[in-house]
DOFILUM-106924 format. One record per residue (C-alpha): chain; y, x, z; residue number from 1. Coordinates in steps of 0.02 Angstrom, whole numbers, plus 50000, padded with zeros to 5 digits. Layout:
BEGIN
{pt 'A',{Y,X,Z},NUM},
...
//
This chain:
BEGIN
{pt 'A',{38453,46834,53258},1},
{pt 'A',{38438,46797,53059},2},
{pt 'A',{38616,46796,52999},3},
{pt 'A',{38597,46631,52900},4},
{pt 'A',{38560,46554,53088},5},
{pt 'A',{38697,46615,53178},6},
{pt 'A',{38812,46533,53024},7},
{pt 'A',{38712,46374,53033},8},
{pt 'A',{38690,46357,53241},9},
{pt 'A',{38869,46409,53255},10},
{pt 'A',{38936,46270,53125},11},
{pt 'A',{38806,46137,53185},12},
{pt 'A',{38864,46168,53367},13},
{pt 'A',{39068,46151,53321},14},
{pt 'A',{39004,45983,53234},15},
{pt 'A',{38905,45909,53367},16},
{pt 'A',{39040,45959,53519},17},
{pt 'A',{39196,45902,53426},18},
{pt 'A',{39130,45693,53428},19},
{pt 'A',{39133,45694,53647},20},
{pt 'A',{39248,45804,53644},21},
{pt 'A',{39372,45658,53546},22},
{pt 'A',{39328,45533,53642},23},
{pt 'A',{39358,45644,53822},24},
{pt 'A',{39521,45718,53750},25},
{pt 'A',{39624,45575,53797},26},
{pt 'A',{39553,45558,53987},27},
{pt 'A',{39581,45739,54006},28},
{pt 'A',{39736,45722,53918},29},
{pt 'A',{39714,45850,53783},30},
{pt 'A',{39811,45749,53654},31},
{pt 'A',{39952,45821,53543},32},
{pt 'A',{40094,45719,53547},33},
{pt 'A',{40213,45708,53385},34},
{pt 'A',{40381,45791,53384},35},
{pt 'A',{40513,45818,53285},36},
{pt 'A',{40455,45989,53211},37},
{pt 'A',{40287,45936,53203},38},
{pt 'A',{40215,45821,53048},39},
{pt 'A',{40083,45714,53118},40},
{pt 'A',{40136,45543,53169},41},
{pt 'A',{40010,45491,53313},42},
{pt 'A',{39915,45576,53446},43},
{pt 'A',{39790,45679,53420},44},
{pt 'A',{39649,45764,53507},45},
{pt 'A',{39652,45954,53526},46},
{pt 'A',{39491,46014,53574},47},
{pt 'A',{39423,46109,53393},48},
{pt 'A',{39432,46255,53483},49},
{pt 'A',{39316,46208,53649},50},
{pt 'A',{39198,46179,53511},51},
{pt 'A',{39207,46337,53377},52},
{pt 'A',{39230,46438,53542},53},
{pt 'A',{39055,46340,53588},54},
{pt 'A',{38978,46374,53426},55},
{pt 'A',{39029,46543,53419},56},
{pt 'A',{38989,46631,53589},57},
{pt 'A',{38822,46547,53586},58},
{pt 'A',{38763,46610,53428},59},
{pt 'A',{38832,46799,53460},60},
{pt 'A',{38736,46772,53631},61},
{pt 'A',{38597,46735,53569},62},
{pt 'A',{38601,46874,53423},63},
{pt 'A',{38537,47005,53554},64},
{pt 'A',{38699,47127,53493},65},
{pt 'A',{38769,47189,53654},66},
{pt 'A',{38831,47341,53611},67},
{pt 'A',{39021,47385,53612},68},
{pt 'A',{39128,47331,53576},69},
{pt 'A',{39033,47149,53577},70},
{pt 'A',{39062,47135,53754},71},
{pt 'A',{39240,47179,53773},72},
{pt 'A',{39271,47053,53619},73},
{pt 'A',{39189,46914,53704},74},
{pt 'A',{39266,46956,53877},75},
{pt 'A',{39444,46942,53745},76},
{pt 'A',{39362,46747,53661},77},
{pt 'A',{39340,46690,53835},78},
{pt 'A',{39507,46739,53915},79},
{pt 'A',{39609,46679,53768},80},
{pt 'A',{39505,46522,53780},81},
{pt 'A',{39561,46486,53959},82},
{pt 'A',{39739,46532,53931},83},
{pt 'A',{39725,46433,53787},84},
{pt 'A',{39652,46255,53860},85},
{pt 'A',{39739,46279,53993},86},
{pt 'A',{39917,46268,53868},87},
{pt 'A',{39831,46140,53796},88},
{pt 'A',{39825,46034,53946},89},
{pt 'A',{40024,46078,54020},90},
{pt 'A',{40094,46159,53860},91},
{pt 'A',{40156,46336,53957},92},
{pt 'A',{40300,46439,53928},93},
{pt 'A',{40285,46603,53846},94},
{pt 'A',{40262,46691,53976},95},
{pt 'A',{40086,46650,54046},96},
{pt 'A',{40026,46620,53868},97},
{pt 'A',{40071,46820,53819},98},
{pt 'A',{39987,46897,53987},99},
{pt 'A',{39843,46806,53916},100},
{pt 'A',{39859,46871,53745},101},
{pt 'A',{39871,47048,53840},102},
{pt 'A',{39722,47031,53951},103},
{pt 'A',{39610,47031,53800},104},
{pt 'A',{39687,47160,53685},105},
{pt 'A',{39692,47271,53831},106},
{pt 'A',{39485,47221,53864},107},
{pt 'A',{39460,47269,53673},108},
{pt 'A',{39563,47394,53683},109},
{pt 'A',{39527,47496,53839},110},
{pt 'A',{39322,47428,53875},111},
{pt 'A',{39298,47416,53687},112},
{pt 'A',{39385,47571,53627},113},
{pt 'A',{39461,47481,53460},114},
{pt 'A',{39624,47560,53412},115},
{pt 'A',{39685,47622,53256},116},
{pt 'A',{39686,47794,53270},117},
{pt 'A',{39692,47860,53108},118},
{pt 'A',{39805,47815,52930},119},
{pt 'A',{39735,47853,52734},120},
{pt 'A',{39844,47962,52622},121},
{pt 'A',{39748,48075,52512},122},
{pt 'A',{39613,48082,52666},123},
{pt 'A',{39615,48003,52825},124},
{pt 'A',{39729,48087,52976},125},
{pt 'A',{39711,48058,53150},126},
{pt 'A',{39873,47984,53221},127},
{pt 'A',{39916,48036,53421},128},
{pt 'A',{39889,47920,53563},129},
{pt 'A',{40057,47888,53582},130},
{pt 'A',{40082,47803,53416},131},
{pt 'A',{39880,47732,53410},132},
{pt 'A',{39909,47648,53558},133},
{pt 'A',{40095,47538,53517},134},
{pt 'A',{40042,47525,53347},135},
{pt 'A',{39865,47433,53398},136},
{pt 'A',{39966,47339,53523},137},
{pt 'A',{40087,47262,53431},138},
{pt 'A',{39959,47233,53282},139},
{pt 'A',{39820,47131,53385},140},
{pt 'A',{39973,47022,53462},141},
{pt 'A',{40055,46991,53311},142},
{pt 'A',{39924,46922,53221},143},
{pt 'A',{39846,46821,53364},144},
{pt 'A',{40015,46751,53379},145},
{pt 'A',{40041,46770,53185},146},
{pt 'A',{39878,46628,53175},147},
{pt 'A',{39929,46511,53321},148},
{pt 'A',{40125,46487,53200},149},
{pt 'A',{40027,46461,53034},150},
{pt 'A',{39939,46296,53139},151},
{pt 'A',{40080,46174,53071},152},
{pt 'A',{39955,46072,52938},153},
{pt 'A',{39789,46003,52936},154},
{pt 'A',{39666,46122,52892},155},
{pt 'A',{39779,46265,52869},156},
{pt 'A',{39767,46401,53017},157},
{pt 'A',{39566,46363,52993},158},
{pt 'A',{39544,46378,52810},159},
{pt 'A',{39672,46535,52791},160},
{pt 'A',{39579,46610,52923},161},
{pt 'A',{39416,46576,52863},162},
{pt 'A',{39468,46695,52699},163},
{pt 'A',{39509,46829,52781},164},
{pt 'A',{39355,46806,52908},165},
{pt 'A',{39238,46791,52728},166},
{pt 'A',{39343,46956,52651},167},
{pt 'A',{39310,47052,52795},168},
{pt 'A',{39144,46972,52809},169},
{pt 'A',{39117,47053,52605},170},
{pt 'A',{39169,47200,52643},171},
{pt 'A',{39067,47223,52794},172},
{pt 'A',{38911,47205,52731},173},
{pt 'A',{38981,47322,52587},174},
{pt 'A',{39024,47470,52659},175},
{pt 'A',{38894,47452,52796},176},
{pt 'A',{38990,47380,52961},177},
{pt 'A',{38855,47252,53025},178},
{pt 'A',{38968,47209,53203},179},
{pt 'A',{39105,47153,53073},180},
{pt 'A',{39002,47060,52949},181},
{pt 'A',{38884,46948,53099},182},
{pt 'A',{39052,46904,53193},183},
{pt 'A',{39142,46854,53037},184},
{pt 'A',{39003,46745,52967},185},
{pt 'A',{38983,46670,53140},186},
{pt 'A',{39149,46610,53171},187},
{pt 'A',{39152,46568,52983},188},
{pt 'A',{39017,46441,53034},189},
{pt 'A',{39099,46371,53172},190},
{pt 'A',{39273,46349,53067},191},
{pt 'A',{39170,46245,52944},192},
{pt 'A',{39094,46121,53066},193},
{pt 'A',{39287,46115,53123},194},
{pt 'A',{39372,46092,52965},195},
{pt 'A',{39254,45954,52945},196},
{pt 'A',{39368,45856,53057},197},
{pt 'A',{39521,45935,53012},198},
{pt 'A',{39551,45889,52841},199},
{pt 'A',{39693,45798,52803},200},
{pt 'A',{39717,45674,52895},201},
{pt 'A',{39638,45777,53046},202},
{pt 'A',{39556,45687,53168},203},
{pt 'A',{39562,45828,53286},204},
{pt 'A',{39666,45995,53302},205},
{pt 'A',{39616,46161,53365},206},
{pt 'A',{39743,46204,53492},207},
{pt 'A',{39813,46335,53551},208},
{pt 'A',{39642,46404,53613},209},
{pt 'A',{39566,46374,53456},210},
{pt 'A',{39708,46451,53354},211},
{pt 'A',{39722,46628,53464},212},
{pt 'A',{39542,46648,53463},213},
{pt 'A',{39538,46662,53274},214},
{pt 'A',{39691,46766,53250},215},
{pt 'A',{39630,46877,53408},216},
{pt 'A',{39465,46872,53312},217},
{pt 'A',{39523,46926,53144},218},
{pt 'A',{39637,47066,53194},219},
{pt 'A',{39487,47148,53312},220},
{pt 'A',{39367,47144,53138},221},
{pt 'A',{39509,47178,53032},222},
{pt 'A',{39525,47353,53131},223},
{pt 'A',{39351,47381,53176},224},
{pt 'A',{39308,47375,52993},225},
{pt 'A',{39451,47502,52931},226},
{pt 'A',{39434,47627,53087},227},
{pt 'A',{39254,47652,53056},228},
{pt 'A',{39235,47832,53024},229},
{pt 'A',{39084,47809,52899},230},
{pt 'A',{39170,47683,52795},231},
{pt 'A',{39309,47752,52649},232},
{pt 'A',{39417,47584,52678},233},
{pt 'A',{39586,47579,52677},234},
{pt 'A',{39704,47564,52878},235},
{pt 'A',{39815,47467,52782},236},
{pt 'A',{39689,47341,52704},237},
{pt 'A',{39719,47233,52843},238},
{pt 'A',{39902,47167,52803},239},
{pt 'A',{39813,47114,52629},240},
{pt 'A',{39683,47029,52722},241},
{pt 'A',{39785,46937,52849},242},
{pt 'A',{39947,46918,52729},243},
{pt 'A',{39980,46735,52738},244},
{pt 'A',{40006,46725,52914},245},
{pt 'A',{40063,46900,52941},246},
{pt 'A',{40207,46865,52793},247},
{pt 'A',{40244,46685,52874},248},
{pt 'A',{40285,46760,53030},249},
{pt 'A',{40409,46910,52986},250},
{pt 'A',{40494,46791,52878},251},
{pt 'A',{40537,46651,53014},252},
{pt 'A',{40575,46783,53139},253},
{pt 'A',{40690,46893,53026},254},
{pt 'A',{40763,46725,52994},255},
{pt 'A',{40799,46666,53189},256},
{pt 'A',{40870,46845,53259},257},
{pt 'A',{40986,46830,53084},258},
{pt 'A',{41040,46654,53145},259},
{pt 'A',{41078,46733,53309},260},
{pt 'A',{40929,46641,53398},261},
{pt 'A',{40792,46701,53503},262},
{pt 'A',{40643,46739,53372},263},
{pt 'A',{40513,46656,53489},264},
{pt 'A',{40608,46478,53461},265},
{pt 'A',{40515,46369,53372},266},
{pt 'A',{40572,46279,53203},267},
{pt 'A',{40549,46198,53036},268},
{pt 'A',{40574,46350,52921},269},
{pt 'A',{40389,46401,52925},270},
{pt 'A',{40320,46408,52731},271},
{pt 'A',{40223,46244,52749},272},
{pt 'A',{40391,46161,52787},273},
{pt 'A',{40475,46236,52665},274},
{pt 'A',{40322,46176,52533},275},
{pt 'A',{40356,46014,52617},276},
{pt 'A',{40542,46028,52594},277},
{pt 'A',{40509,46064,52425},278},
{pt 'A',{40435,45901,52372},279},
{pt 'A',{40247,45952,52365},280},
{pt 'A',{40132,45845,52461},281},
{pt 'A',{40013,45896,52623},282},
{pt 'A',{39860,45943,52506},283},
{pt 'A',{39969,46034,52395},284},
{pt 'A',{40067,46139,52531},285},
{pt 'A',{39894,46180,52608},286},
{pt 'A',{39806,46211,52427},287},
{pt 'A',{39974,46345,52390},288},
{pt 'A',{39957,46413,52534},289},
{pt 'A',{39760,46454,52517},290},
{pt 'A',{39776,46508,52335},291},
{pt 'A',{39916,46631,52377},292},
{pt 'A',{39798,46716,52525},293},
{pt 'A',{39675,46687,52384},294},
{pt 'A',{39763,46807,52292},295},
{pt 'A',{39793,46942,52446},296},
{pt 'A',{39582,46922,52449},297},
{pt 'A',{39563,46975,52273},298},
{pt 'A',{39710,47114,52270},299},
{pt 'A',{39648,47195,52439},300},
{pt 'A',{39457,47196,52358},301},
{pt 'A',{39524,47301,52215},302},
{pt 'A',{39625,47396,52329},303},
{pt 'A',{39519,47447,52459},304},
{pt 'A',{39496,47609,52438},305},
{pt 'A',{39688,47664,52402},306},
{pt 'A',{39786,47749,52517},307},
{pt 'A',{39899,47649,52625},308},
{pt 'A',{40060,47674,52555},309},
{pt 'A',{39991,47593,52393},310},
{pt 'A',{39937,47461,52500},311},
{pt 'A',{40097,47462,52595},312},
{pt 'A',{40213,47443,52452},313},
{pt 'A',{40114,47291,52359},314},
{pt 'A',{40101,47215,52511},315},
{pt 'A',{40280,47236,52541},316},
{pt 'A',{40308,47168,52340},317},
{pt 'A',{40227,47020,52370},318},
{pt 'A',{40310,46992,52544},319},
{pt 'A',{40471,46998,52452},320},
{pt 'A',{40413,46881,52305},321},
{pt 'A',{40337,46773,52421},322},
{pt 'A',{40517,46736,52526},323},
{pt 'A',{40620,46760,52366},324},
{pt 'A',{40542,46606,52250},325},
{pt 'A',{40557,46513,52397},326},
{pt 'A',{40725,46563,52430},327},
{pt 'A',{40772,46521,52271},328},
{pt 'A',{40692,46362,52243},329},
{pt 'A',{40810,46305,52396},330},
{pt 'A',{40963,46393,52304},331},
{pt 'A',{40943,46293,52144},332},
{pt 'A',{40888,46135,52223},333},
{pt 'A',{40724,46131,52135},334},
{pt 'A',{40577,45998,52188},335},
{pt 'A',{40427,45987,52141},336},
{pt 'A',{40465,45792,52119},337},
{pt 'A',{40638,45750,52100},338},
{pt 'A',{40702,45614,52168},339},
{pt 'A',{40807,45467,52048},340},
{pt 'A',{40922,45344,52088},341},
{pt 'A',{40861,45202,52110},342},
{pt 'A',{40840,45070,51954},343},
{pt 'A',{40859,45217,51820},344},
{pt 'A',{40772,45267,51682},345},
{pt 'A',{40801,45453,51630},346},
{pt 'A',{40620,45484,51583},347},
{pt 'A',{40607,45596,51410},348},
{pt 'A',{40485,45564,51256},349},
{pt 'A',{40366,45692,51348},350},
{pt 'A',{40376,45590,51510},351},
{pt 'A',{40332,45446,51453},352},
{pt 'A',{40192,45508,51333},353},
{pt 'A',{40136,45568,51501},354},
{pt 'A',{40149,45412,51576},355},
{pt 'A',{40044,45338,51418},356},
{pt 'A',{39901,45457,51444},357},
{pt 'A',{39905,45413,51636},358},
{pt 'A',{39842,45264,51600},359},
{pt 'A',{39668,45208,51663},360},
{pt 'A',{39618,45184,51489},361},
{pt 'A',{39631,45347,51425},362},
{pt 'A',{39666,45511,51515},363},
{pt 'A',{39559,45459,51668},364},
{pt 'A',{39418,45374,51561},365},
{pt 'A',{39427,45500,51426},366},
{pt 'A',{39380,45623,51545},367},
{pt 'A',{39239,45539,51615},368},
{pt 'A',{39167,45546,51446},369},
{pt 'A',{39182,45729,51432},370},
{pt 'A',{39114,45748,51584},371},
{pt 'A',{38967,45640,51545},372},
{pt 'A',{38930,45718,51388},373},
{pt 'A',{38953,45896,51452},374},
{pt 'A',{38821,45875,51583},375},
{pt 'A',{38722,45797,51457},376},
{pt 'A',{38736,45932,51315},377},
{pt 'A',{38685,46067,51475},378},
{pt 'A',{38535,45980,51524},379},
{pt 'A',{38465,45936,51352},380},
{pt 'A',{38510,46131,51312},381},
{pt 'A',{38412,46216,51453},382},
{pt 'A',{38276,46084,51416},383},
{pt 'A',{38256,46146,51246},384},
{pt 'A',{38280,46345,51273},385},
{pt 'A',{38206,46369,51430},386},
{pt 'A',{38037,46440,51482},387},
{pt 'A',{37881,46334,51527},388},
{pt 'A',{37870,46291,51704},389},
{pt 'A',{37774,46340,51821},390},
{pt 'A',{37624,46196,51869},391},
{pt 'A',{37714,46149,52033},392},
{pt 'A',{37891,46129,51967},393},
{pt 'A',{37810,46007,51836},394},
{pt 'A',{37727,45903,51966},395},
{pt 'A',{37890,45894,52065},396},
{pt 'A',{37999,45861,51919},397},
{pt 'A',{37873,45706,51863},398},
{pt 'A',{37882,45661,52025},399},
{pt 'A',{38066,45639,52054},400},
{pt 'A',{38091,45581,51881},401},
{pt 'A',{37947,45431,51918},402},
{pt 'A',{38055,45406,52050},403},
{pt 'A',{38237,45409,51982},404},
{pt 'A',{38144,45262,51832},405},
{pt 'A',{38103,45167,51986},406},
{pt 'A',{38272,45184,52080},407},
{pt 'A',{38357,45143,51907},408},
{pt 'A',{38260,44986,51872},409},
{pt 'A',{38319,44936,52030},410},
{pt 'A',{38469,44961,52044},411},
{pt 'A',{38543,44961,51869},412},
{pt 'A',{38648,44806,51882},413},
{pt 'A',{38734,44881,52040},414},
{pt 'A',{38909,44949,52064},415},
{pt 'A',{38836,45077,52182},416},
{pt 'A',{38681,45220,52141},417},
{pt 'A',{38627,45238,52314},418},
{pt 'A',{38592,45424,52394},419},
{pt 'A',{38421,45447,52319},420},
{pt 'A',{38481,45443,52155},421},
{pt 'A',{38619,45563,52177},422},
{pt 'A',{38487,45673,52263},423},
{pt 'A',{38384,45688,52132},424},
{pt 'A',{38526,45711,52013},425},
{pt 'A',{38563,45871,52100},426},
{pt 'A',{38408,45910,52116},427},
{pt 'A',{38376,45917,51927},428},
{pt 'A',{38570,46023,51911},429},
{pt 'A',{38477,46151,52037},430},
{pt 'A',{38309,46170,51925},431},
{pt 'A',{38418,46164,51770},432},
{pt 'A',{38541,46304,51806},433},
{pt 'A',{38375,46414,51884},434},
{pt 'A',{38287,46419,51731},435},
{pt 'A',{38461,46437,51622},436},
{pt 'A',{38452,46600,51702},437},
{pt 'A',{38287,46652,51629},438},
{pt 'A',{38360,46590,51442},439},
{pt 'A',{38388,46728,51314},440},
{pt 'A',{38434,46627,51179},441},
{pt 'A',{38556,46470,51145},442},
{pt 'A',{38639,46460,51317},443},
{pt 'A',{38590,46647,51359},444},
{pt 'A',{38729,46710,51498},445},
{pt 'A',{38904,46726,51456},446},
{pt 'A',{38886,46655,51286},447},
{pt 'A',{39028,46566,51197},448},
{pt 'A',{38935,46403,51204},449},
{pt 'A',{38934,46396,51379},450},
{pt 'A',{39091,46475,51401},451},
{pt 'A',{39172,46318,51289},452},
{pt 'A',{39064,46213,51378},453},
{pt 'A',{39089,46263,51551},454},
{pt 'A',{39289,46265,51518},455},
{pt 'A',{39297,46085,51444},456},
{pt 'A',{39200,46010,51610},457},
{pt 'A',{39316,46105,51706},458},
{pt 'A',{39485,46041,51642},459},
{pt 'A',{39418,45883,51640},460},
{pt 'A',{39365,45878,51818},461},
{pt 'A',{39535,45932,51847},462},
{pt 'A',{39605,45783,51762},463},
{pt 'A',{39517,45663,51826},464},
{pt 'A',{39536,45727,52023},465},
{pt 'A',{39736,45707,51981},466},
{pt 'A',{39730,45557,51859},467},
{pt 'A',{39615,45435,51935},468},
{pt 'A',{39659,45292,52035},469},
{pt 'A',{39460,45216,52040},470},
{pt 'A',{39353,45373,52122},471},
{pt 'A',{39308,45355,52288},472},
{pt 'A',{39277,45554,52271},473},
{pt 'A',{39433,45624,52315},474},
{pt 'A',{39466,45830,52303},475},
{pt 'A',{39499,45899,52466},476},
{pt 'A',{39559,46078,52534},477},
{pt 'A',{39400,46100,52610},478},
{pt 'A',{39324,46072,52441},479},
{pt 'A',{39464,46236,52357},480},
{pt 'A',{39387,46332,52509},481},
{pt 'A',{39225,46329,52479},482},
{pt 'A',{39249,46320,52269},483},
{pt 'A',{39334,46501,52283},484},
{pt 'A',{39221,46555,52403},485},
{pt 'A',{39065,46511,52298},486},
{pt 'A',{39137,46554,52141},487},
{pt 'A',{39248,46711,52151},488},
{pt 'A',{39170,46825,52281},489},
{pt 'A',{38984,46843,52198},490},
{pt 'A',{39087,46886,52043},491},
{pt 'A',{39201,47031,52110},492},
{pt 'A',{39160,47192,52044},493},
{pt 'A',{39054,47275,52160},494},
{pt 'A',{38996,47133,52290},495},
{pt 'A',{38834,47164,52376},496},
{pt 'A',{38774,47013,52294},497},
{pt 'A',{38877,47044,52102},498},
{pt 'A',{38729,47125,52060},499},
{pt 'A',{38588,46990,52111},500},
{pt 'A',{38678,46915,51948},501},
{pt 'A',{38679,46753,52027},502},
{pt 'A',{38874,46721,52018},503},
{pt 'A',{38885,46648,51855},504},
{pt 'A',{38723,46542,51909},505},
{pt 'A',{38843,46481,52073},506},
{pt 'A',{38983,46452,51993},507},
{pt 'A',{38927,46352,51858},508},
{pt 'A',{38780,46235,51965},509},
{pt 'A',{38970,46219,52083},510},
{pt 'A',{39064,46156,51918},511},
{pt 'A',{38908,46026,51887},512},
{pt 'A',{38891,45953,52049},513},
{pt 'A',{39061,45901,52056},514},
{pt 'A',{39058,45816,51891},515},
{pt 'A',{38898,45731,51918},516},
{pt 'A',{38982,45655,52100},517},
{pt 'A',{39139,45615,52003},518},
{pt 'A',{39051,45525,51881},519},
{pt 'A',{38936,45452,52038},520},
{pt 'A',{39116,45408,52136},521},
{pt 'A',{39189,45319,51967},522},
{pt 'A',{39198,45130,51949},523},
{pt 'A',{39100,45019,51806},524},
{pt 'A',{38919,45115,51811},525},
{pt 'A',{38964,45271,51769},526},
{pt 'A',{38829,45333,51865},527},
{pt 'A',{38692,45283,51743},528},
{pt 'A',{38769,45419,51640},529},
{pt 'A',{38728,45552,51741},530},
{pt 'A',{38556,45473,51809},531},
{pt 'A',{38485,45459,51615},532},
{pt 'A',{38535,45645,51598},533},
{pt 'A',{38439,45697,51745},534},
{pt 'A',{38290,45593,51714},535},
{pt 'A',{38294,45657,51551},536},
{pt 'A',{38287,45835,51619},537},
{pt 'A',{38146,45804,51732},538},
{pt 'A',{38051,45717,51618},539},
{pt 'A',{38057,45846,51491},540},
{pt 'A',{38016,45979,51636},541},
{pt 'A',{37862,45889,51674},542},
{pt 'A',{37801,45852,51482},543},
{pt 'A',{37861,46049,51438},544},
{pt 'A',{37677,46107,51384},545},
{pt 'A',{37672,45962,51247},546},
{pt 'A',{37803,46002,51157},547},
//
């Protein structure tokens, strides 16, 4: 099966399932109830998992790839997911839910013959049975477990998960492990379709079944990938790749058996509560929380080919930084918003200049007018630099731009643009960065017109995501996912697709869609702004042999 299908069956499957699911969830009485430790204030349905479980097995099914140690890691999907509904359904003890979480690391294990048998120094060495065997043990339970504790916020076990699935997915297709790179895009497909319902405030959670399957899931690839014999990878790489969770889970442990108390008790001292505790709000705790596995992503790219005690010891550095701040923000009593008694005053001249620029007025509007112009100054730009056309593009592009004069006409008195218009908006962003990559001369790559450009429509998105108070277009953790994603991994150093040159192209046709829907979200017309600029584009596009 094409790889871009699996992604898109496996995602469209998790989306269509989860809807039924919802509605069946309370009959079959799959509803998480709140709790003290637990954030959410009413029941919810927990049945993401039926669904990327769904969308997953059915698009490695249908890939045709039965050769091990696919079949021992589906026989692992499908016990977890029993073991898993079923907890969903009568919340079990311990006890039943770890035999589970043994019957498929012993199937991968034993049918599948994953283990890590070998550690990177200098070279790699072959480590004895008796060690191989604990060690991959204990690593593929930890981090199934290490998953199912990190699913405290909306959106968080899925999107943390889904960066480690899309580094191990990079890396992959890299260094030549195909089983690694189909699983991990497939499951990244179904966590999509999930976290499409699981954004803040979720309408559904994963569950337990849904949560095991994707730590079982990235452990397996994480050690498939650096056991392979023909790849130079790092063992190690994995506690970069999985750090988040992995670092979450030592910490609250340590902290229990400390405290005297059994480390399998559950509590509040997990590092979204502790964010929480801190003052930030739920998108912020879950935006930290991606950027600092963010991070791990980048730093285990550029180390991926040390040996494992370099790996070891930063990992172990940034363990310890990680728990430290944190630590220390508690010991000094810092928030992130401190709290005032109430009916004073103790803002400073820098507060309340902030306050000033806060205003509607300025900040907010100010940056809709960079924004505006910005996308503007591109278009007009690549208008004037780029190369003629081909004969079909210029039919399309007077086409849609006939069209976009017609929708304007129409609907320029209203609040509202409509779809169509936004369409072709983006439409004209698409053509315009595509032939800005063919320009050697004004807005040539990498210049310092662009760069200036491309910086000043980026801190003014920025603003106006925090500032407004009259988009309907609101910034989501979802939308950090798939920003980074887009953005940073076409541009590390050595990507399988760095050198198509097309991450410069991605990341700035990312940065101009989300200025052209903030200025489509924004009260008063702002829309016509961005609509003119387009039709300007197009029109220009189609007339490019006259001029």
């Amino acid at each position: 099966m094409d790889l871009m299908l699996g992604f898109l069956l496996a995602m469209s499957v998790t989306m269509a399932l989860i809807p039924p699911l919802m509605q069946a969830a309370a009959r079959w009485q799959f509803l998480d109830a709140p709790e003290a430790r637990k954030v959410h204030t009413t029941p919810v349905p927990r049945v993401g998992g039926i669904a990327m479980a769904a969308g997953t097995l059915l698009a490695l099914l249908l890939s045709g790839e039965f050769a091990q140690p696919m079949p021992a890691y589906l026989a692992g999907v499908l016990v977890l997911l029993l073991f898993g509904v079923w907890d969903d359904r009568v919340t079990l003890s311990a006890g039943p839910k770890l035999i589970g979480q043994v019957i498929a690391v012993l199937f991968i294990m034993v049918w599948g013959d994953v283990t890590i048998g070998t550690i990177t120094l200098t070279e790699r060495h072959e480590l004895p049975v008796w060690v191989s065997w604990p060690l991959t043990f204990v690593f593929l339970i930890g981090v199934t477990n290490a998953i199912n504790l990190a699913d405290g916020l909306d959106g968080l076990a899925g999107g943390t998960t889904l960066l480690s699935l899309s580094a191990l997915a990079l890396l992959a297709f890299t260094s030549g492990t195909p089983f690694v790179g189909v699983v991990a895009i497939v499951i990244v497909g179904a966590i999509l379709g999930f976290l499409r319902y699981n954004t803040h405030p979720a309408r559904v959670f994963m569950g337990d079944g849904g949560s095991q399957i994707l730590g079982y899931s990235a452990a397996v690839l994480a050690v498939v990938l650096t056991q392979d014999e023909l790849t130079p990878l790092s063992s190690a790489l994995p506690l970069l790749l999985l750090g988040i969770p992995i670092i979450d889970t030592l910490m609250v442990m340590t902290q229990r058996m400390l405290e005297g108390r059994s480390p399998l008790q559950a509590d509040r001292n997990h590092i979204h509560h502790r964010l929480l505790g801190l003052g930030f709000d739920h998108h912020e705790a879950v935006m930290g929380i991606y950027f600092l596995q963010a991070c791990l992503f980048v730093t285990a790219w550029y180390l991926r080919y040390e040996s494992d005690v370099t790996i070891i010891a930063v990992f172990a550095g940034l363990s310890l930084l990680t728990i430290g701040s944190l630590q220390l923000a508690v010991a000094v009593n810092w928030r992130l918003r401190p709290v005032s008694p109430k009916g004073s005053d103790n803002s400073s001249k820098v507060g309340r200049l902030v306050a000033w620029l806060r205003a509607p007025t300025r900040l907010p509007r100010w940056s809709l007018v960079v924004i505006g112009s910005g996308v503007a100054s591109y278009l007009f730009a690549v208008s004037v630099v780029s190369p003629r056309p081909s004969t079909d593009v210029q039919i399309l592009a007077a086409v849609v731009a006939l069209s976009m004069l017609g929708l304007m006409v129409m609907r320029w008195r209203e609040a509202d643009s409509g779809w169509m218009l936004r369409g072709a908006a983006f439409l004209a962003l698409v053509i315009a960065v595509y032939f800005d990559r063919q320009t050697t001369t004004l807005l040539e790559q990498r210049s310092a017109l662009q760069i200036a450009l491309f910086a000043a429509l980026v801190i003014a998105i920025v603003i106006r995501f925090r500032l407004a108070s009259d988009r309907r277009f609101r910034v989501t953790p979802l939308d950090i996912l798939v920003i980074f994603i887009a953005v940073a991994v076409p541009n590390l150093p050595g990507s399988v697709i760095s050198a198509a040159t097309v991450g410069e192209s991605i990341a700035k046709l990312v940065v101009l869609m989300y200025g052209v829907e903030t200025l489509f979200s924004a009260a008063a017309h702002w829309w016509r702004l961005p609509s003119l600029a387009a039709f300007g584009y197009l029109l220009a596009c189609s007339l490019h042999s006259l001029y």
